[in-house]
N, C-alpha and C positions, 0 to 999 in steps of 0.2 A: 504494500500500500504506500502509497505516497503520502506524505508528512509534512507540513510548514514545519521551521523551526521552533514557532510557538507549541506548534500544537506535543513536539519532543519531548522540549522541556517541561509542559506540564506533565506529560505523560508518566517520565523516569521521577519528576519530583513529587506526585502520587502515590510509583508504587514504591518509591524510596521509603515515603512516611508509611505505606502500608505492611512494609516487612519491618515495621517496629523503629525508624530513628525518627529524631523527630524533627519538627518541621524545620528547625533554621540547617538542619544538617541534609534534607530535601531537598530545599531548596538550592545550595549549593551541587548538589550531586545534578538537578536534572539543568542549571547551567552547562556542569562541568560536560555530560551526556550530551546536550546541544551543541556546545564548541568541536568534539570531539566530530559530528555529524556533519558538522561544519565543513571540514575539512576530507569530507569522503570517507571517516572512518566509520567501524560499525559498533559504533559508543551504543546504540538500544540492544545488542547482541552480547556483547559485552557485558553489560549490567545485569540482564540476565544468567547471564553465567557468573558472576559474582554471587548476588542473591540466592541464585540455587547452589554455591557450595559453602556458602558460614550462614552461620542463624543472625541475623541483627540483632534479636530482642535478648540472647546472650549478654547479659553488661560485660564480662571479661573481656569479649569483641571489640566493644565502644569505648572501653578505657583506653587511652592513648598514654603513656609513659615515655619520658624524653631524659634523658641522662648524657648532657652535654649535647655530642653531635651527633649522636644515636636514639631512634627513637622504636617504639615496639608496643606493642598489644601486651594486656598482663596478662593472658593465657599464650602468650610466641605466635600467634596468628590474627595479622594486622589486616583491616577493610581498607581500601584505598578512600573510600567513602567517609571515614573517621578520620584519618592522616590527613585528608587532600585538601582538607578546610586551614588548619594550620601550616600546611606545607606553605599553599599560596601566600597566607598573612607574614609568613618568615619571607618568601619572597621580593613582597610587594613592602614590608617591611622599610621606613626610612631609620631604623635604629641598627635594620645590618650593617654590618662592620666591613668596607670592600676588600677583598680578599680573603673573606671566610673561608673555611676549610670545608663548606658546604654542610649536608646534611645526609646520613644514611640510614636507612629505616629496613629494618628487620621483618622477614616473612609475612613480606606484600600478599596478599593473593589479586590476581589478575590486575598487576600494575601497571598493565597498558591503560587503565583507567585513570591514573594518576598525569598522562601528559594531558586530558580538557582540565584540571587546576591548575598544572600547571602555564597552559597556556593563555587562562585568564588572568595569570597575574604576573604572565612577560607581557601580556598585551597593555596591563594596566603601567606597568613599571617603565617599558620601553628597557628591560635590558634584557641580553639572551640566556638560557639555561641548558644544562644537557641532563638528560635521564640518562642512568644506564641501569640495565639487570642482565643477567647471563649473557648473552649473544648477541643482545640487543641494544642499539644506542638509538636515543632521541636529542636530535639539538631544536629547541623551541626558539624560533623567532615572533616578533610580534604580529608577520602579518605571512607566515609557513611553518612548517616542520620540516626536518628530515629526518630521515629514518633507517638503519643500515641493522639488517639481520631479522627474525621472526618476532611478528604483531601477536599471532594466535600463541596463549598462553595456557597452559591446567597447572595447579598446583601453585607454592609460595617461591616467592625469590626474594631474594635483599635488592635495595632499588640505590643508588648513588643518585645525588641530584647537587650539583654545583653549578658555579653562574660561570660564562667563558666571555673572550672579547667579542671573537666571532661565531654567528648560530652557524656559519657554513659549515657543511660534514665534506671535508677529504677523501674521507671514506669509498673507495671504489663502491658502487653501486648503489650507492644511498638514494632514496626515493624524496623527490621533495610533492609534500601535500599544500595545499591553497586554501586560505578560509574565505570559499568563494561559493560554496553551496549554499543556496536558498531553496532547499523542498529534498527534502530523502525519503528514497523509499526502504520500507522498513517491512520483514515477511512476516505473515499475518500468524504465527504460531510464537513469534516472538512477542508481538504485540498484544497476542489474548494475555499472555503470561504475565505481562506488565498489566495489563488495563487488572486481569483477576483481581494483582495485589491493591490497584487502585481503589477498587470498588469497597475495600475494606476503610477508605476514608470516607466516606459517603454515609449520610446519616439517614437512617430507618423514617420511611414516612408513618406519622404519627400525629395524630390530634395536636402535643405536647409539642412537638417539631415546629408542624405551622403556625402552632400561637407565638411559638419565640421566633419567628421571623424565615423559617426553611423555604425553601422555593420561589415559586413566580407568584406576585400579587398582581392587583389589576391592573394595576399602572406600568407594567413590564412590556413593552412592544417588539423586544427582538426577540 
């Protein structure tokens, strides 16, 4: 199915809140899930394969613990979704220090969802950063990506993220993506799975409901 941007990011920031985090950390995720769309990638495929391998409503999951320039989950298995809100803010940060020694984050799972935070907040900042995990390097510029080694990930990795002068990749083969996508399309077995978890945001119609204000009143015309 084909998809506006809008309609993404409400999408992934639904069923974000409906697999249990809550809304300010939803909403972050279905920006981060739009940016990533952005750019041709399959940030709604993605999430879903996130959500279906940790529990969100797990708190050991949603605890983020930082110890210096290491940061990790207090049961060793980090959401990109919990990390990716603080990552950006250390980013976009005017208190960073230039020449930090960056930041490493311990048993990511599916941390190719970690470059749409990232790349909201080279966009914000205008300066460039590089992911790296196993095989894989991301250089984030503020208006591309490149990309050298395998996107499709299963299981945890350790993720590197530090700032460079140049986003350009050297890199024999590296792929550069564009954030020049206005409409994705998204396959319909990945989207029931999302809209599912959405629908658990969605309040029961009820006498109680409409007297506190649920739904359409008269005066509604769209």
């Amino acid at each position: 199915m084909s998809l506006s941007l809008n309609q993404i990011e409400s999408t992934a920031r639904k069923a974000v809140r409906g697999a249990g985090l809550c809304w300010g950390l939803a909403e972050d995720a279905g920006r981060a899930v739009s940016r990533l769309e952005m750019a041709g990638l399959p940030g709604m495929r993605w999430l879903v394969e996130l959500l279906d391998s940790l529990d969100h409503q797990n708190p050991e999951v949603c605890r983020l613990e930082c110890q210096n320039n290491i940061w990790h989950a207090a049961n060793g298995v980090l959401s990109p979704l919990v990390a990716g809100p603080s990552l950006a803010d250390w980013i976009y940060s005017p208190a960073r220090i230039p020449g930090d020694a960056g930041r490493r984050l311990l048993g990511v799972v599916c941390p190719n969802i970690l470059i749409g935070y990232t790349s909201i907040a080279v966009l914000l900042s205008a300066s460039p950063f590089r992911l790296a995990w196993d095989q894989t390097r991301v250089a984030v510029a503020p208006d591309h990506l490149r990309i050298s080694g395998p996107l499709e990930h299963s299981g945890a990795s350790d993720v590197g993220l530090a700032a460079q002068q140049d986003a350009d990749m050297s890199n024999q083969g590296a792929i550069r993506y564009s954030f020049k996508v206005a409409a994705c399309e998204v396959d319909r077995c990945t989207l029931d799975v999302l809209e599912s978890l959405a629908y658990r945001t969605y309040v029961e119609a009820s006498e109680s409901s409409r007297l506190s204000g649920a739904g359409a009143g008269l005066s509604d015309n769209d």
